[in-house]
Every structure is written in C-alpha cells, then in structure tokens.
N, CA, C and O atoms as a GROMACS GRO file, in nm:
protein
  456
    1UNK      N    1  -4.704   4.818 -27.001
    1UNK     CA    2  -4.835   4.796 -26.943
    1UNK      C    3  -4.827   4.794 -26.790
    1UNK      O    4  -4.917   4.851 -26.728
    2UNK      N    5  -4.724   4.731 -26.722
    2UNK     CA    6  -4.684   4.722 -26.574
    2UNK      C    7  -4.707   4.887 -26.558
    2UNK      O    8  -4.787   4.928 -26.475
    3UNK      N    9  -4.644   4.963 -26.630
    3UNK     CA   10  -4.634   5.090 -26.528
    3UNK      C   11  -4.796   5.170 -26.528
    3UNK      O   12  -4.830   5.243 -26.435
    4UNK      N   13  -4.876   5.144 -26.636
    4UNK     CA   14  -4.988   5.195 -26.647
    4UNK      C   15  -5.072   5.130 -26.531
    4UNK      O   16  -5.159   5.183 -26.462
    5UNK      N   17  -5.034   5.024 -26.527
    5UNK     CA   18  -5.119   4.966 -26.379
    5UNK      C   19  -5.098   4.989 -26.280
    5UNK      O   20  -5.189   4.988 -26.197
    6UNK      N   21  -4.959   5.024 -26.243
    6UNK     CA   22  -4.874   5.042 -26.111
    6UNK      C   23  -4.945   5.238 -26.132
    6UNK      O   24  -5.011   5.290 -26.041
    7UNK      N   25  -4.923   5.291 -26.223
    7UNK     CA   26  -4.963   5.399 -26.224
    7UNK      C   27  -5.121   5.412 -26.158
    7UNK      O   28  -5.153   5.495 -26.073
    8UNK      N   29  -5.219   5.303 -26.223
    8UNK     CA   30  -5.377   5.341 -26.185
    8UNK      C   31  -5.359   5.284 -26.063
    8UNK      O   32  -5.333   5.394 -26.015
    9UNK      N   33  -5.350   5.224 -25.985
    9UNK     CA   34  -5.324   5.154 -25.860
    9UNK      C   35  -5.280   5.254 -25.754
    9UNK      O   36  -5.337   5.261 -25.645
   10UNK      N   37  -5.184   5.326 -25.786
   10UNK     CA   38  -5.150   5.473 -25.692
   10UNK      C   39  -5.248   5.549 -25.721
   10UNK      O   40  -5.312   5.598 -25.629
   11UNK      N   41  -5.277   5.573 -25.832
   11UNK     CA   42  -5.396   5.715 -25.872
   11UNK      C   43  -5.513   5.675 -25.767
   11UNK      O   44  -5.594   5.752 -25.716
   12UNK      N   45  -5.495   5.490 -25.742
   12UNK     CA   46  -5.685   5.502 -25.690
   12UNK      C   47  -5.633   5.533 -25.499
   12UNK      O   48  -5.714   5.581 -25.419
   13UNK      N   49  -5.518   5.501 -25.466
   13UNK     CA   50  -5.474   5.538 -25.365
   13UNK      C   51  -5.488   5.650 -25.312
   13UNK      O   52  -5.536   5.671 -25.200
   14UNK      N   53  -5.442   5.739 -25.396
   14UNK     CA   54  -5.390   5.883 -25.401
   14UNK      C   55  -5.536   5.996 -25.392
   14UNK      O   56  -5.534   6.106 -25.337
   15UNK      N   57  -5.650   5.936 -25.459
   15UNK     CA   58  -5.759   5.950 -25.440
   15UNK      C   59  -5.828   5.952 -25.319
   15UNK      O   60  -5.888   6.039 -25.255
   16UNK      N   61  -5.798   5.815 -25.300
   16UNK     CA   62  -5.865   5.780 -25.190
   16UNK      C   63  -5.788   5.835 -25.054
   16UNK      O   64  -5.868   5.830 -24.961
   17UNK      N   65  -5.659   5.887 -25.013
   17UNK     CA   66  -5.577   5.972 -24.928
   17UNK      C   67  -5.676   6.094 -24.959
   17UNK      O   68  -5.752   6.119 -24.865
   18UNK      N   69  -5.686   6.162 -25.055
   18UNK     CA   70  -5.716   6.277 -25.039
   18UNK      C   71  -5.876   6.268 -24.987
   18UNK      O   72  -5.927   6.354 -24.915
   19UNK      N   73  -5.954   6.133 -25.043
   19UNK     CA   74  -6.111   6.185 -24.997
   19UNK      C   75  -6.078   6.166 -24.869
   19UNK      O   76  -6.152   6.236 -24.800
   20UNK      N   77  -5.974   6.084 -24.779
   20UNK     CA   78  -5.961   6.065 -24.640
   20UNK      C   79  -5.948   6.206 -24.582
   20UNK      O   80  -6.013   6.260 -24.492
   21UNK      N   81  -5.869   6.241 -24.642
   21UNK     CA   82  -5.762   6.404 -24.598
   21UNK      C   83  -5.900   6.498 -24.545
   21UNK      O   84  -5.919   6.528 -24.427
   22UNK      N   85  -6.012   6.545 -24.687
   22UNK     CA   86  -6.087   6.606 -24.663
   22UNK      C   87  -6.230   6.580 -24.662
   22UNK      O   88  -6.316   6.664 -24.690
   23UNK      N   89  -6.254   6.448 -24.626
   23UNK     CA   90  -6.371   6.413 -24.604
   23UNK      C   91  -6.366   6.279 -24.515
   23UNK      O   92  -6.256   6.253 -24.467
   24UNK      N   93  -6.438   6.218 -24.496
   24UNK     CA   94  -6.433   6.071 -24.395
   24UNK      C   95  -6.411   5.977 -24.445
   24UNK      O   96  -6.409   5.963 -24.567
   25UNK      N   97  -6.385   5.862 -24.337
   25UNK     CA   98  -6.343   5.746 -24.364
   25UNK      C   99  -6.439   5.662 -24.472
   25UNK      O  100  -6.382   5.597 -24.560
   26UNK      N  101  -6.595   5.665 -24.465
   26UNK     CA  102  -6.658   5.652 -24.572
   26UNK      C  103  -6.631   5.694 -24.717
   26UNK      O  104  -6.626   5.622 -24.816
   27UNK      N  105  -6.613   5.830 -24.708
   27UNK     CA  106  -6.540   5.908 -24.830
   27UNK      C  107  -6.455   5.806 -24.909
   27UNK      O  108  -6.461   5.749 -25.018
   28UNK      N  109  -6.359   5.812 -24.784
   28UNK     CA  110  -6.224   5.731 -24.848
   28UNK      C  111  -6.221   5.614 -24.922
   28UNK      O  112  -6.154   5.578 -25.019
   29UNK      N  113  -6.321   5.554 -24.845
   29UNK     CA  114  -6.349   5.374 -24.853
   29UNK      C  115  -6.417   5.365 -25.003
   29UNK      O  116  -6.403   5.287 -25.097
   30UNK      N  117  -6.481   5.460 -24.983
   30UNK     CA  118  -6.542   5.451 -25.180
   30UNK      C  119  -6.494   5.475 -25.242
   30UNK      O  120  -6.506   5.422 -25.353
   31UNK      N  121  -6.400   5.581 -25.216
   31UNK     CA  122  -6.289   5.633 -25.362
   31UNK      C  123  -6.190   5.493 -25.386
   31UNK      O  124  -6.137   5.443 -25.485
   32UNK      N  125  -6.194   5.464 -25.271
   32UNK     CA  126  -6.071   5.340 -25.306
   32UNK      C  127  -6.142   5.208 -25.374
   32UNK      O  128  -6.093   5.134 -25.460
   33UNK      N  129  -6.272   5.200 -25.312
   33UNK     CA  130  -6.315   5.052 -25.445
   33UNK      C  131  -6.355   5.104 -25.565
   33UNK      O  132  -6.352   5.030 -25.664
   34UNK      N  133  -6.400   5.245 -25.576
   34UNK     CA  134  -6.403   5.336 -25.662
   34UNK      C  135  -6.268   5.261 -25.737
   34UNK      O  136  -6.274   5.156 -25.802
   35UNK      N  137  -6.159   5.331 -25.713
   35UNK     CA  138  -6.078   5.318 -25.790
   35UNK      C  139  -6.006   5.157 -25.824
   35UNK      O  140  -5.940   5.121 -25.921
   36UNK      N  141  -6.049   5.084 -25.707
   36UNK     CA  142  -5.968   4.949 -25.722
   36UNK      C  143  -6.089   4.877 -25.802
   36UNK      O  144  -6.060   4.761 -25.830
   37UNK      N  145  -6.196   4.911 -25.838
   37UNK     CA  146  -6.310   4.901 -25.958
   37UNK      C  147  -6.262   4.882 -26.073
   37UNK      O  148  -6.313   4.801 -26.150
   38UNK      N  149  -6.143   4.962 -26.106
   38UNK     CA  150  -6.102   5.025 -26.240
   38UNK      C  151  -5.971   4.933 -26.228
   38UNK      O  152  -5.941   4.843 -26.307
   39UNK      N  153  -5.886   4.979 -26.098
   39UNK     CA  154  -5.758   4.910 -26.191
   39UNK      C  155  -5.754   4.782 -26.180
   39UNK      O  156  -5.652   4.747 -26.239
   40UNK      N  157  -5.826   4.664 -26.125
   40UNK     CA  158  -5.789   4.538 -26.089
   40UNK      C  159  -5.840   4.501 -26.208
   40UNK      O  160  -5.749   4.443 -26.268
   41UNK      N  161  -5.925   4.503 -26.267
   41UNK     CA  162  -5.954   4.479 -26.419
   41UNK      C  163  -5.866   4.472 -26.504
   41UNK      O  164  -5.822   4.376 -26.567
   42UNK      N  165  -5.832   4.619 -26.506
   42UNK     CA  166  -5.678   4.626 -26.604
   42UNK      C  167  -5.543   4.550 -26.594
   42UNK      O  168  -5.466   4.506 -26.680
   43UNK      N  169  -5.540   4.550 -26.435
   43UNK     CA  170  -5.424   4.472 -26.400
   43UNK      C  171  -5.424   4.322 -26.480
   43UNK      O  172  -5.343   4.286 -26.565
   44UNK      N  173  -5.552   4.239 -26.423
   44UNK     CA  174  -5.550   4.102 -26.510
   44UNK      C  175  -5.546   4.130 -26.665
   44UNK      O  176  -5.462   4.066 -26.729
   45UNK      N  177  -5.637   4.231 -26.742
   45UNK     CA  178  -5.604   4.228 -26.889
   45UNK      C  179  -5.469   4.267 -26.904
   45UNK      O  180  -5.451   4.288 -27.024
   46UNK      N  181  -5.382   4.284 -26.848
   46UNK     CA  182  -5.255   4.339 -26.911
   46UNK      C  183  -5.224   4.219 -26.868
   46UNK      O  184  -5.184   4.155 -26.965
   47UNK      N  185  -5.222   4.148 -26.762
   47UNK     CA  186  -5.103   4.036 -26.723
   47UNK      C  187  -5.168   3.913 -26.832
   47UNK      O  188  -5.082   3.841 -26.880
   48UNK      N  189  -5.282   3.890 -26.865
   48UNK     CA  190  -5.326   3.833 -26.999
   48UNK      C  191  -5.286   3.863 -27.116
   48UNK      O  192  -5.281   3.770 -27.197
   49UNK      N  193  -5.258   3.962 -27.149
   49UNK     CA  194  -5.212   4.030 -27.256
   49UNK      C  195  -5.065   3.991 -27.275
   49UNK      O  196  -5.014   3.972 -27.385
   50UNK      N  197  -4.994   3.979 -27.146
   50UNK     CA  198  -4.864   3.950 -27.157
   50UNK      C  199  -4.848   3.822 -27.187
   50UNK      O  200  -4.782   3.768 -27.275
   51UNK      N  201  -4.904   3.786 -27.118
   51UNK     CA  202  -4.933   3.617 -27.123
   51UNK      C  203  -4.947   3.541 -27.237
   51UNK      O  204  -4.910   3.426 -27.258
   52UNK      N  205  -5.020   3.638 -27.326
   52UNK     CA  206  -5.066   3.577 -27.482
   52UNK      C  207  -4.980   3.602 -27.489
   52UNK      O  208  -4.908   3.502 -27.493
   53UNK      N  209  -4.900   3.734 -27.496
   53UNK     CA  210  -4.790   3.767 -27.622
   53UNK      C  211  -4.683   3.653 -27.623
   53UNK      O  212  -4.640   3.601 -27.726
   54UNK      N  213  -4.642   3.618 -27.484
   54UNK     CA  214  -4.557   3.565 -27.469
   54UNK      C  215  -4.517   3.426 -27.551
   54UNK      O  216  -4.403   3.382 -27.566
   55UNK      N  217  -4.660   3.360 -27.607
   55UNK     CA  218  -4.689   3.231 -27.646
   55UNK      C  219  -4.606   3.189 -27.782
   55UNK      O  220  -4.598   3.270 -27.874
   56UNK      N  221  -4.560   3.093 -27.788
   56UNK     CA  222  -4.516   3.071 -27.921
   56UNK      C  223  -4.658   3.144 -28.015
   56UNK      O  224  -4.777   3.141 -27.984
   57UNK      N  225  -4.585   3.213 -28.150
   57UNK     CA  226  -4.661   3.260 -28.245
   57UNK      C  227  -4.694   3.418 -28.226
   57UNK      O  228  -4.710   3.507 -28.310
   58UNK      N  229  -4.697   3.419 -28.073
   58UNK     CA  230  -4.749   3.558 -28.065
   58UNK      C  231  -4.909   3.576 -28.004
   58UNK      O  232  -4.985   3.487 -27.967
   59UNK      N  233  -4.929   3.717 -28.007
   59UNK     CA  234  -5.060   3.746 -27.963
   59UNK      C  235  -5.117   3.802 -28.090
   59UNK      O  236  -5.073   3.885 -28.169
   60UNK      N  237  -5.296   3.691 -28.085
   60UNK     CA  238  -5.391   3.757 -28.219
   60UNK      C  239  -5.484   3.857 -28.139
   60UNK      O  240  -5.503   3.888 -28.021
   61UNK      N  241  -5.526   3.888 -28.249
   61UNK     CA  242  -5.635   3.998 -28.233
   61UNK      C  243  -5.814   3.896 -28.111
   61UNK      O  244  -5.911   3.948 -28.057
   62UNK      N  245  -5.785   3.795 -28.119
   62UNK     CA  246  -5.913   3.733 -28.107
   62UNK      C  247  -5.870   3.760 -27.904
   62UNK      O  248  -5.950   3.790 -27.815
   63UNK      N  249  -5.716   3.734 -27.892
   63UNK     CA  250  -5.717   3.731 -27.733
   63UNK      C  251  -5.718   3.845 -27.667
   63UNK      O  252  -5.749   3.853 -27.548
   64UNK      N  253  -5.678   3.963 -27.754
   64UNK     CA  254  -5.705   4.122 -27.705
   64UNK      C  255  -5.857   4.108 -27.638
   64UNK      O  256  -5.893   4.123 -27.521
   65UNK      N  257  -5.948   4.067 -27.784
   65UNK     CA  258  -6.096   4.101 -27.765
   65UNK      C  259  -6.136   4.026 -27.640
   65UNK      O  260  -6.184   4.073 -27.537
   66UNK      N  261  -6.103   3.884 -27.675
   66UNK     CA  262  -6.181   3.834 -27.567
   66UNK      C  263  -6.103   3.848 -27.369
   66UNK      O  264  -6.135   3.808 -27.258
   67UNK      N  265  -6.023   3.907 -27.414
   67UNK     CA  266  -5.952   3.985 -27.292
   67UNK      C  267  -6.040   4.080 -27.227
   67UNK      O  268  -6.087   4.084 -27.113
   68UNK      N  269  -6.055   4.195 -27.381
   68UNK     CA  270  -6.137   4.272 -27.316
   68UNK      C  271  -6.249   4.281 -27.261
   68UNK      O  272  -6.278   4.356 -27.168
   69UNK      N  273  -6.342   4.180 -27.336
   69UNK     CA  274  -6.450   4.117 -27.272
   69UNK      C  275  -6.459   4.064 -27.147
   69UNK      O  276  -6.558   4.074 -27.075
   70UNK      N  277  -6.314   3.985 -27.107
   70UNK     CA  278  -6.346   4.004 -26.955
   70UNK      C  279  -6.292   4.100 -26.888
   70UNK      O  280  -6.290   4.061 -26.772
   71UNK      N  281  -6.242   4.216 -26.895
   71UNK     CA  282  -6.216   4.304 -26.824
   71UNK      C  283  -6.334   4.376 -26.801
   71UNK      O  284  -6.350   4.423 -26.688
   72UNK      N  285  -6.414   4.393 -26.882
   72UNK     CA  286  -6.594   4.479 -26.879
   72UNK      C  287  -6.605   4.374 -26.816
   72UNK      O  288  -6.488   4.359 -26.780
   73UNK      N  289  -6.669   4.277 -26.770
   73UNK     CA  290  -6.704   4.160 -26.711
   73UNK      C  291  -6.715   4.169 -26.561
   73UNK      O  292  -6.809   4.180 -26.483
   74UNK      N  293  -6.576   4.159 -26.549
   74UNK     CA  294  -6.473   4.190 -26.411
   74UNK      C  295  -6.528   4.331 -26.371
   74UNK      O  296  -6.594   4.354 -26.270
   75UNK      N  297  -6.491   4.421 -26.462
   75UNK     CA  298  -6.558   4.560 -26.356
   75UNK      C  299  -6.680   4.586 -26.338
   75UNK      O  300  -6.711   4.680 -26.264
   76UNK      N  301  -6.800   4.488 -26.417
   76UNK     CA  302  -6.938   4.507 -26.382
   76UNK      C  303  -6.945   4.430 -26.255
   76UNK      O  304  -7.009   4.474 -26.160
   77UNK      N  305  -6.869   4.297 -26.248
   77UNK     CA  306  -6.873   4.217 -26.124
   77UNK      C  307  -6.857   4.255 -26.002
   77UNK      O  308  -6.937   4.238 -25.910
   78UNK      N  309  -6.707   4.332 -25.995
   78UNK     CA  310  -6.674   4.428 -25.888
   78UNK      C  311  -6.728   4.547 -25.863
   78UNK      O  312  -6.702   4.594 -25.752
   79UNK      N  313  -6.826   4.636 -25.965
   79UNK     CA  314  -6.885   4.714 -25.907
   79UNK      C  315  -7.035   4.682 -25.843
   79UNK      O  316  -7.099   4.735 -25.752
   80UNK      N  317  -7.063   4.571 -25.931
   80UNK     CA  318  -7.219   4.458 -25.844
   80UNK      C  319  -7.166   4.396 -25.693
   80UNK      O  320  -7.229   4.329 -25.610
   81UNK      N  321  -7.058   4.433 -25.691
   81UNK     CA  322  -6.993   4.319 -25.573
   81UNK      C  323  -7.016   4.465 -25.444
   81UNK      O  324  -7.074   4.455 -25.336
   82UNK      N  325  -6.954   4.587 -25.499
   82UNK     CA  326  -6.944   4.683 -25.416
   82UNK      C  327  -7.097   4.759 -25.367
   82UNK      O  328  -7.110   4.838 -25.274
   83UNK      N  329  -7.168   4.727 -25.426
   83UNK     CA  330  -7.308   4.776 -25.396
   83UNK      C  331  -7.438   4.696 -25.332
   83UNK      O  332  -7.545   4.727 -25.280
   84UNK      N  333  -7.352   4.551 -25.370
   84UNK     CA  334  -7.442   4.464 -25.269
   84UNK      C  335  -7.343   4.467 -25.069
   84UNK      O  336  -7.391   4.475 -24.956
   85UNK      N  337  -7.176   4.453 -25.126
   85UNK     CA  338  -7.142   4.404 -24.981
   85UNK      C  339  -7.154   4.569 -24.894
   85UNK      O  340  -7.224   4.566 -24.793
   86UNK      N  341  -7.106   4.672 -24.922
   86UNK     CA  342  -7.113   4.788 -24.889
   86UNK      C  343  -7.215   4.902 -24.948
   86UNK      O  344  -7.226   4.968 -25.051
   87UNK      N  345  -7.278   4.888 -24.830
   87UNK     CA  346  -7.415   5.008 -24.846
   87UNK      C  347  -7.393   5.165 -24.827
   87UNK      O  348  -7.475   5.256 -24.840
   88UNK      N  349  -7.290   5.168 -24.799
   88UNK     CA  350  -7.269   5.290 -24.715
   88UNK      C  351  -7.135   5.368 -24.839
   88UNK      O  352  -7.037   5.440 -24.818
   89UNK      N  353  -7.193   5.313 -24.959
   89UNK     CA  354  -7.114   5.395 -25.050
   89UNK      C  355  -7.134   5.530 -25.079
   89UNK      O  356  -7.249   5.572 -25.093
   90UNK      N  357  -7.045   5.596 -25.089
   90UNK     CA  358  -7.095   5.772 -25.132
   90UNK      C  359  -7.056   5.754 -25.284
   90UNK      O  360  -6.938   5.725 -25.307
   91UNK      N  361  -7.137   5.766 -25.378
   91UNK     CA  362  -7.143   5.749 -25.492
   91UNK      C  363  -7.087   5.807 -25.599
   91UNK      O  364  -7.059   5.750 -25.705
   92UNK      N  365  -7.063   5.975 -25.559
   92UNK     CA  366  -6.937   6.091 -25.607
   92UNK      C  367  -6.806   6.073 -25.590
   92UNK      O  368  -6.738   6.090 -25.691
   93UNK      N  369  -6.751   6.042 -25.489
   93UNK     CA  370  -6.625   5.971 -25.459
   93UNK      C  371  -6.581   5.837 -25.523
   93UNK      O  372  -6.464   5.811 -25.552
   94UNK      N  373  -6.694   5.748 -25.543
   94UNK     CA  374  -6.709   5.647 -25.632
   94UNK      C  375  -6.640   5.702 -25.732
   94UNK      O  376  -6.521   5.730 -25.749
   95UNK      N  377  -6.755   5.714 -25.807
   95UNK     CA  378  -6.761   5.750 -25.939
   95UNK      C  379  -6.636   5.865 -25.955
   95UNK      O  380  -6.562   5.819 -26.042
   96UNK      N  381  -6.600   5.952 -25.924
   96UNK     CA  382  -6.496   6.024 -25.936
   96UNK      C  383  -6.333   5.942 -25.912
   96UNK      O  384  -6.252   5.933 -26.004
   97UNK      N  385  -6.306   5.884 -25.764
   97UNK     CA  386  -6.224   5.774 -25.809
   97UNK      C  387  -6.203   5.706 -25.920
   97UNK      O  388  -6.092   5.712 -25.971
   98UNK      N  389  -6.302   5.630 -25.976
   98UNK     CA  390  -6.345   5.535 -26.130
   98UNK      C  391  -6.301   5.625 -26.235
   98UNK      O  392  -6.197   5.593 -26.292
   99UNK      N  393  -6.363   5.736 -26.273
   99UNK     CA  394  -6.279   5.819 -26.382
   99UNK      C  395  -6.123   5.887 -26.339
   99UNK      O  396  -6.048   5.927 -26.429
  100UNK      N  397  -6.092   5.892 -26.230
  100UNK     CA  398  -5.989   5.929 -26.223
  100UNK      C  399  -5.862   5.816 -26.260
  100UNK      O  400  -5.762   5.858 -26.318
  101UNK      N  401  -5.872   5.696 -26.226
  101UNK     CA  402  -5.822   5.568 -26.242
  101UNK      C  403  -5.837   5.575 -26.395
  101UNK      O  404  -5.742   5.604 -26.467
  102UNK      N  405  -5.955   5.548 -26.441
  102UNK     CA  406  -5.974   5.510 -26.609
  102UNK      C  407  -5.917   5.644 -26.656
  102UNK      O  408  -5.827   5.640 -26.740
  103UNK      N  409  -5.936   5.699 -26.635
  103UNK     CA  410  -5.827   5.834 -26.727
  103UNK      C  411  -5.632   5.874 -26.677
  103UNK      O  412  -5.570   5.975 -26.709
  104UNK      N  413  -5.592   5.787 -26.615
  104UNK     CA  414  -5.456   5.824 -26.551
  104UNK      C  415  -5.337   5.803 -26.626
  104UNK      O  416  -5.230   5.863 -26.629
  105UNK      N  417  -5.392   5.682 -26.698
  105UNK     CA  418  -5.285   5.680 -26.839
  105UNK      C  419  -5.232   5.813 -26.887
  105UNK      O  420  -5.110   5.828 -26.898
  106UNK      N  421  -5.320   5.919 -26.920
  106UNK     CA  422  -5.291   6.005 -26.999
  106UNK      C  423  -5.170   6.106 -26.943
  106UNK      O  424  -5.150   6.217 -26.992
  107UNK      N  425  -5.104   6.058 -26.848
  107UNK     CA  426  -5.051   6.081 -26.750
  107UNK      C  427  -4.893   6.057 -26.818
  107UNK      O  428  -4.798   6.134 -26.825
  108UNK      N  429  -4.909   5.906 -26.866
  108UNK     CA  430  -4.765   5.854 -26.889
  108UNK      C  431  -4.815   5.898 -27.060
  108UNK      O  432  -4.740   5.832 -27.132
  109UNK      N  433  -4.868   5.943 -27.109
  109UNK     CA  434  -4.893   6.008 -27.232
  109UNK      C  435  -4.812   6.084 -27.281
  109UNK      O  436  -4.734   6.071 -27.375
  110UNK      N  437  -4.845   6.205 -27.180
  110UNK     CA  438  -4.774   6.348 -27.204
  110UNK      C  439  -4.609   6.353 -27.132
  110UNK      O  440  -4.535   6.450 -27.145
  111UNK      N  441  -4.579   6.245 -27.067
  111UNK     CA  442  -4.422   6.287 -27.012
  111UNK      C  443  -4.339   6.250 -27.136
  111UNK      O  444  -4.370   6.197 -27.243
  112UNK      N  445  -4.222   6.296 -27.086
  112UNK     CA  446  -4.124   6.249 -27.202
  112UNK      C  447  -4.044   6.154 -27.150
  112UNK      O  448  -4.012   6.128 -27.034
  113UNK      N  449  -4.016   6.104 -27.259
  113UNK     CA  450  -3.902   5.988 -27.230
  113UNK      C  451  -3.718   6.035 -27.222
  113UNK      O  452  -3.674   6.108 -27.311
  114UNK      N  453  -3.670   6.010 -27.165
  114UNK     CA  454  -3.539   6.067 -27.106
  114UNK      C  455  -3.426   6.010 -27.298
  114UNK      O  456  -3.306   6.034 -27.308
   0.00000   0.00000   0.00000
C-alpha cells in the first residue's frame, strides 16, 4: 500500500511539473491540489488500514468500510476546502490531475515483479 501512495503522490507531482512546464503557475497550483485531492485521502486509508491490520485479531471487513467512508469524506472536504480557499482554480488541470492520481495504481498493475 506504501508504494501505491508514494506512487500517487509523485503522479500528482509529476502532473503538476508538467502543467508548470507548459502552462502557468496557476496551471500548476491546481494540478497539484488536483492531485494532492486524491492522494492524501488514500495515504490516511492505507495508514488506517495498516493500523487495523496490525491489531491483535486482525483487520474486519467493518474497518475497511468505515475507512472508506472516511476517505470519500476527506476528499469531499479537501476538494470543498480547495474551492472556497483558492479561487483562481483552473478546473481541467484539476480535474485531470484527480483522475490521473486516482488511476496511477494501474501502473504498479501491469509491471512485473523481478
């Protein structure tokens, strides 16, 4: 789970370099909460996730869910957070960051393992 996060965490970087590269500092600034939208969410459900597992007994099905429940939570918060403190969002870069992050897994999908 660490590397899928460490993975979306560069992707929203890597994003956000390139909207810098070929578009402006605005550009940039959205791709990156764009993307830090997506992975800071994940980051806490995985370090929760670990957290349960870790527990005597193990991890149930009830702490996944209600994990996931706050991870939707968390990214409605942070994207309500990004539209009230910063007005000057470009909304394509957004939103394109955000799916690029939520889809990057598929990334450590297709490699192979040594």
């Amino acid at each position: 789970m660490a590397r899928i996060v460490l993975l979306q965490m560069t992707a929203a970087l890597v994003v956000a370099l390139f909207a810098g590269v070929f578009g402006t500092i605005s550009l940039a600034f959205s791709a990156l909460l764009g993307g830090l939208c997506c992975a800071i969410p994940n980051a806490f459900f995985a370090l929760r996730l670990t957290m349960s597992a870790r527990k005597p007994g193990g991890a149930n099905p009830m702490s996944f869910f209600f994990g996931e429940f706050i991870k939707i939570g968390l990214t409605i918060a942070l994207m309500g957070a990004v539209v009230t403190l910063y007005h000057d969002v470009n909304w394509p870069a957004f939103l394109i960051a955000f799916i690029v992050v939520l889809k990057s897994y598929f990334i450590l999908l297709f490699r192979q393992r040594p």
